[in-house]
C-alpha positions as CSV (number, residue, x, y, z in Angstrom):
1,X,-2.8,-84.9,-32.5
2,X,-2.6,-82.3,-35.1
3,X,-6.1,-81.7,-37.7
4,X,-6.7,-80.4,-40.7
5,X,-8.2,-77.8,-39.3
6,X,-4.7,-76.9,-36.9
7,X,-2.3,-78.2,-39.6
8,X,-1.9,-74.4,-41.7
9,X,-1.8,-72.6,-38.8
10,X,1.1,-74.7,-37.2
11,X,3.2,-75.0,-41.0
12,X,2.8,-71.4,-41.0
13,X,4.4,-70.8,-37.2
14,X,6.9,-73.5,-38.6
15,X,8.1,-71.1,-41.2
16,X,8.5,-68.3,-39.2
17,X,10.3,-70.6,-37.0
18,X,12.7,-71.8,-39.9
19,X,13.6,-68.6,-41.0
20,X,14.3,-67.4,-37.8
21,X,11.8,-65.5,-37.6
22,X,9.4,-64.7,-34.0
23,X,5.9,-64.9,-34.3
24,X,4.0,-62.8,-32.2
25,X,0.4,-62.8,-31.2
26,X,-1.9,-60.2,-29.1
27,X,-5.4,-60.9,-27.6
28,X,-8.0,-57.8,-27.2
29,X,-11.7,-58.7,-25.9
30,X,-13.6,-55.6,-26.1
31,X,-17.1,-54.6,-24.3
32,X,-16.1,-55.0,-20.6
33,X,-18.3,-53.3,-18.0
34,X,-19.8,-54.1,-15.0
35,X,-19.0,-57.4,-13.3
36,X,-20.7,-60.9,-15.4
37,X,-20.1,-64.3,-15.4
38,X,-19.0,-64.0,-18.7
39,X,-16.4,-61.7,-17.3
40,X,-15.7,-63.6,-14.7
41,X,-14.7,-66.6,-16.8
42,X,-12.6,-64.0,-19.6
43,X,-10.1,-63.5,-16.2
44,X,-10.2,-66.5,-15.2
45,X,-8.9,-68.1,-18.6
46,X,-6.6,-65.5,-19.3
47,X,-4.7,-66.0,-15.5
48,X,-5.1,-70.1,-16.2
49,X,-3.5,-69.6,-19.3
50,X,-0.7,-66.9,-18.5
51,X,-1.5,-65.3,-21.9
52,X,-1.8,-61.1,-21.4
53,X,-4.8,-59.5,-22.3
54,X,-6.2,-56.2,-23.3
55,X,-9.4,-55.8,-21.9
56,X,-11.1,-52.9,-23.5
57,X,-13.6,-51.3,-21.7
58,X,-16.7,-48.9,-22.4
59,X,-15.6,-45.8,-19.5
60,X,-19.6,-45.5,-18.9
61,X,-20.5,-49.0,-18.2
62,X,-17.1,-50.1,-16.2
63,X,-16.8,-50.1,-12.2
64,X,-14.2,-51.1,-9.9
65,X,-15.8,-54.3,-9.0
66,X,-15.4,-55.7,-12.8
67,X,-11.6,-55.4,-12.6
68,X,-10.7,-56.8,-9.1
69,X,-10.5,-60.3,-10.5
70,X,-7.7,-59.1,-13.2
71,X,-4.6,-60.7,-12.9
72,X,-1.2,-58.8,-13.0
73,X,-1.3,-60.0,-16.9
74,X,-4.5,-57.5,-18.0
75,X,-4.5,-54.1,-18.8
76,X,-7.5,-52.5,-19.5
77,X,-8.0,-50.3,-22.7
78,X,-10.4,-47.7,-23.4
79,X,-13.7,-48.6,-25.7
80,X,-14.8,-45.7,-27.0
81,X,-17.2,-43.6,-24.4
82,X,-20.5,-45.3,-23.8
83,X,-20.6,-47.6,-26.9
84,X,-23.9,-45.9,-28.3
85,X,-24.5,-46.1,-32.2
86,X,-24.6,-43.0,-33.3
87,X,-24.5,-43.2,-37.4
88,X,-27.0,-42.1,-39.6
89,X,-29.4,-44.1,-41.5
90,X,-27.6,-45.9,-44.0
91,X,-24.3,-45.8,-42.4
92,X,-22.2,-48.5,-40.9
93,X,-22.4,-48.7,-36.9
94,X,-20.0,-46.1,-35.3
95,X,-20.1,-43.7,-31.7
96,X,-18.1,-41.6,-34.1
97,X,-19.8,-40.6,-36.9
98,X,-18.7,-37.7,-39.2
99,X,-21.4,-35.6,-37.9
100,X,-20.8,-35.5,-34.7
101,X,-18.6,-32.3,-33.9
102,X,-14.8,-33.2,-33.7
103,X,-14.2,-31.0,-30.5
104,X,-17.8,-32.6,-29.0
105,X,-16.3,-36.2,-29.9
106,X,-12.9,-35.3,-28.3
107,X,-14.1,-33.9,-25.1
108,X,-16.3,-36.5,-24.7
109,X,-13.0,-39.2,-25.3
110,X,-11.0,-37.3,-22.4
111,X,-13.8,-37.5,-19.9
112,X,-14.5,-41.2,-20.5
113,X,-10.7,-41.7,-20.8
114,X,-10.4,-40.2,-17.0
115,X,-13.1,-42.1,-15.5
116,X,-11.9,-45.6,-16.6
117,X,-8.2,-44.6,-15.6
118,X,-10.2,-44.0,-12.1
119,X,-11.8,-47.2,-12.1
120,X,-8.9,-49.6,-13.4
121,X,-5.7,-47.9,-12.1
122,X,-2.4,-48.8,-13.0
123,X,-3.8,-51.7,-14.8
124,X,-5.1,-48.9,-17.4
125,X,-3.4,-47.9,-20.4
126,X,-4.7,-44.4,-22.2
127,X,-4.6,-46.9,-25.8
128,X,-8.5,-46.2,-27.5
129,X,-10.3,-49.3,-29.5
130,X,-13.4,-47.7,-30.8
131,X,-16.5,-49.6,-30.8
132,X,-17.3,-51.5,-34.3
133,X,-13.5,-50.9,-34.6
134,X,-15.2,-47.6,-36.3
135,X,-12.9,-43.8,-35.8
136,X,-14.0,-40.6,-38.1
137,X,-10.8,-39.9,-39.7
138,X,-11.0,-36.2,-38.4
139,X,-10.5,-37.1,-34.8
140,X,-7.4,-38.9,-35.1
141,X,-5.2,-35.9,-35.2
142,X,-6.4,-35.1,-32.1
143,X,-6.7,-38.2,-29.9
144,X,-3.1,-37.2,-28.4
145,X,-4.4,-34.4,-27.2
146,X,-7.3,-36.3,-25.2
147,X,-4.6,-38.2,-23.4
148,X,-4.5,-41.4,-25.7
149,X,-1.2,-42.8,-27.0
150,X,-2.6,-45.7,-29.0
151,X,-5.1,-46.9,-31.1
152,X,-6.4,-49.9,-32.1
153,X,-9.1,-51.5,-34.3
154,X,-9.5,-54.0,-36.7
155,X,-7.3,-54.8,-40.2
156,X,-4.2,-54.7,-41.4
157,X,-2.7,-50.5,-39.9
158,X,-2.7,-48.0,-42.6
159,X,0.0,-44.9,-42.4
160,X,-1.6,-42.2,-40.4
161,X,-0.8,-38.6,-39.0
162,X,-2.0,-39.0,-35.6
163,X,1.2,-39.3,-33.7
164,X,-0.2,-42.2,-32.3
165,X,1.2,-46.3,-32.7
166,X,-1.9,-48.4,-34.3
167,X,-1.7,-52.2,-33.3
168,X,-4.8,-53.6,-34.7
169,X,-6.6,-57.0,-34.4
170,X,-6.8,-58.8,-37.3
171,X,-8.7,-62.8,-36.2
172,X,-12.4,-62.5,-35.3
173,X,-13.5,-65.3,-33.8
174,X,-17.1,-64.6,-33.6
175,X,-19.4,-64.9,-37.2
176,X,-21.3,-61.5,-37.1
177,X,-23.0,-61.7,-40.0
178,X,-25.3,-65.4,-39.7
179,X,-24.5,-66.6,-36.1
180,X,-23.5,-64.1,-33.8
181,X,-21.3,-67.3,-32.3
182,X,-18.0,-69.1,-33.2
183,X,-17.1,-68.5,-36.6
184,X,-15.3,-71.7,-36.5
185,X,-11.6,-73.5,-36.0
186,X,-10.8,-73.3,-40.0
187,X,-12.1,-69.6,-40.5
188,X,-10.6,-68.0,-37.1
189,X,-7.1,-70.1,-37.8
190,X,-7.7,-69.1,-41.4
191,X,-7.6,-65.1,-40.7
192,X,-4.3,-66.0,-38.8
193,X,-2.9,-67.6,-41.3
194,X,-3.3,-65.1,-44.2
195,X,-2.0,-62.3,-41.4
196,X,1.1,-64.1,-40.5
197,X,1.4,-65.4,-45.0
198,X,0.9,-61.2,-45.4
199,X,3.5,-60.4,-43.1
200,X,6.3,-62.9,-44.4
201,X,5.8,-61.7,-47.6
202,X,6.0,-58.1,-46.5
203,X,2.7,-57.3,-48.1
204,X,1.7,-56.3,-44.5
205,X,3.3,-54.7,-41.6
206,X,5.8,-57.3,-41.0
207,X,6.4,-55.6,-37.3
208,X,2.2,-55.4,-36.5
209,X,1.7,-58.1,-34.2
210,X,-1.3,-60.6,-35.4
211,X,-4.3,-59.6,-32.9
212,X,-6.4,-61.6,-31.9
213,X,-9.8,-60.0,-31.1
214,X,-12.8,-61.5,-29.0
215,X,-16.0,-60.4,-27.1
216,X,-16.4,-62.4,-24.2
217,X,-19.9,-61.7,-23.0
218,X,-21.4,-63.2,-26.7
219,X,-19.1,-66.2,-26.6
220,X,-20.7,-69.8,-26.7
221,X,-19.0,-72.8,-25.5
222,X,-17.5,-73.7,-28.5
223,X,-15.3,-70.0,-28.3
224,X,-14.4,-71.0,-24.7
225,X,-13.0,-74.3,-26.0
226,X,-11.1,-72.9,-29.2
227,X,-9.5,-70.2,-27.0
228,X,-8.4,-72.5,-24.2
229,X,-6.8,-74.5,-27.3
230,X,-5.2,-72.0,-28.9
231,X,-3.4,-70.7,-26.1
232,X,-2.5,-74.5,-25.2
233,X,-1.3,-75.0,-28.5
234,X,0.9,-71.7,-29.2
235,X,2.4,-71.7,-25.0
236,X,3.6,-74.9,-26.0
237,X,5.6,-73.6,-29.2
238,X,8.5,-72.4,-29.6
239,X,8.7,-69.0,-31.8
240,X,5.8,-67.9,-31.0
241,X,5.1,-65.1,-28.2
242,X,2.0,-63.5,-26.8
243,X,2.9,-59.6,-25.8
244,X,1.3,-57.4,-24.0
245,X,-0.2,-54.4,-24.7
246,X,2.4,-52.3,-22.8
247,X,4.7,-53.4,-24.5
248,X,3.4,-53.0,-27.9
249,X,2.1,-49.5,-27.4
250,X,5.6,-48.5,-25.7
251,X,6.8,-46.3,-28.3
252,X,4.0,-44.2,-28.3
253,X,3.8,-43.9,-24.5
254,X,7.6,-42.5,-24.9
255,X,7.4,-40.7,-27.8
C-alpha cells in the first residue's frame, strides 16, 4: 500500500518512466573502519538486497577483517585520511582546511590511498569522499596526481578543473542538526524528489545519478527499516536502476 509519505517519490519515478526516461540511484555509506555490528549488518543488507554499495572508508581506521564480509556488489572508496577535524575556530568541520599545506594534504591523500587499496583489494576503487563531504578547492587540481580518479561529496556537482568525474550524494537520511537519527520518510524521500524534479527539468545535471548517502554505524532502527524499504520498493520498479560505483566513475578511470 502506497502512503503519503511514498506517494511523490513513486509519481516522480513514474514520470521518468513515462517519458522514457531511466532513473538511476547510487548508495554511499561513509565512515567504515574496523569490523562492528553496525558494519556487520551495512553488508549484510546490502548482499540481502542485491543493491551495490560504495563503502567509503577512513585508510587509518580500516583493516582487512572489516571487508571480508563484503559481497561481490561493494567497492570500497576512500574517506579522506584519518577523518580528524582539522578547521580552525569558526570554520565548518573539514581534514582539509585551507591552511593546511596543499603538497602536505596531498601526500598525506596518496599514503592513505595505498594503504586502503592494501587492505580492500580489488574491491577498492582510487574515487576520494572527503569527510563532512568538505575538499579545499586548492587540492583538487592535484588529486589525479595522488592516484584518485573520482570524487565525491555531497550536492548537486559544480564544473571543476580537476580532471576528475564528481558523482555526488545528494539524500541524507540522518538529521544532523537536532537528532543525530532518521531524518524521516517525507524529508529523506523529499531530497529525492527535488533531485530527480531538478534533473527533469535540466536545472541539474540530468546525467548525475541521485546518491544516496548514509552512515551506518549512527543509524537507529528506524534507518534500518526505511532502507530495507527503499530498496524493496525501487528493486520492484521498473525504470529505475541502482549502479555501481565502477560504473559511474568509469570515465574517469579511462580517461
Amino acid at each position: 500500500m502506497v502512503t503519503a509519505a511514498w506517494a511523490p517519490f513513486l509519481d516522480e519515478i513514474s514520470r521518468w518512466r513515462d517519458s522514457g526516461r531511466t532513473v538511476e540511484f547510487w548508495w554511499r555509506d561513509d565512515d567504515a573502519g574496523s569490523p562492528s555490528p553496525a558494519l556487520e549488518r551495512l553488508l549484510l543488507l546490502a548482499s540481502q538486497v542485491e543493491v551495490p554499495l560504495a563503502l567509503a572508508a577512513v585508510p587509518d581506521e580500516a583493516s582487512r577483517d572489516a571487508f571480508l564480509d563484503a559481497g561481490p556488489q561493494v567497492t570500497v572508496i576512500q574517506h579522506g585520511v584519518d577523518h580528524r577535524n582539522r578547521a580552525a575556530s569558526g570554520e565548518k568541520k573539514t581534514e582539509f582546511p585551507p591552511a593546511e599545506p596543499t603538497e602536505a594534504a596531498l601526500k598525506r591523500l596518496a599514503s592513505g590511498r595505498m594503504r586502503l587499496e592494501s587492505a580492500a583489494g580489488p574491491r577498492f576503487l582510487p574515487v576520494l569522499a572527503p569527510p563532512w563531504n568538505r575538499l579545499s578547492a586548492p587540492l583538487l587540481p592535484g588529486l589525479s596526481a595522488a592516484g584518485l580518479i573520482g570524487l565525491s561529496r555531497f550536492g548537486v556537482r559544480k564544473v571543476t578543473n580537476s580532471g576528475l568525474i564528481e558523482v555526488n550524494t545528494h539524500v541524507d537520511i540522518i538529521d544532523w542538526k537536532t537528532t543525530r537519527a532518521f531524518c524521516g520518510v517525507e524529508q529523506a524521500l523529499g531530497q529525492a524528489v527535488r533531485h530527480l524534479v531538478a534533473r527533469r527539468a535540466g536545472t541539474a545535471d540530468a546525467g548525475e545519478a541521485t546518491g544516496w548517502l548514509t552512515h551506518h554505524a549512527v543509524h537507529d532502527e528506524a534507518c534500518w527499516s526505511f532502507l530495507g524499504r527503499l530498496f524493496e520498493a525501487t528493486s520492484a520498479l521498473d525504470g529505475v536502476q541502482w549502479r555501481r560505483a565502477n560504473a559511474l566513475f568509469a570515465p574517469a578511470r579511462g580517461a
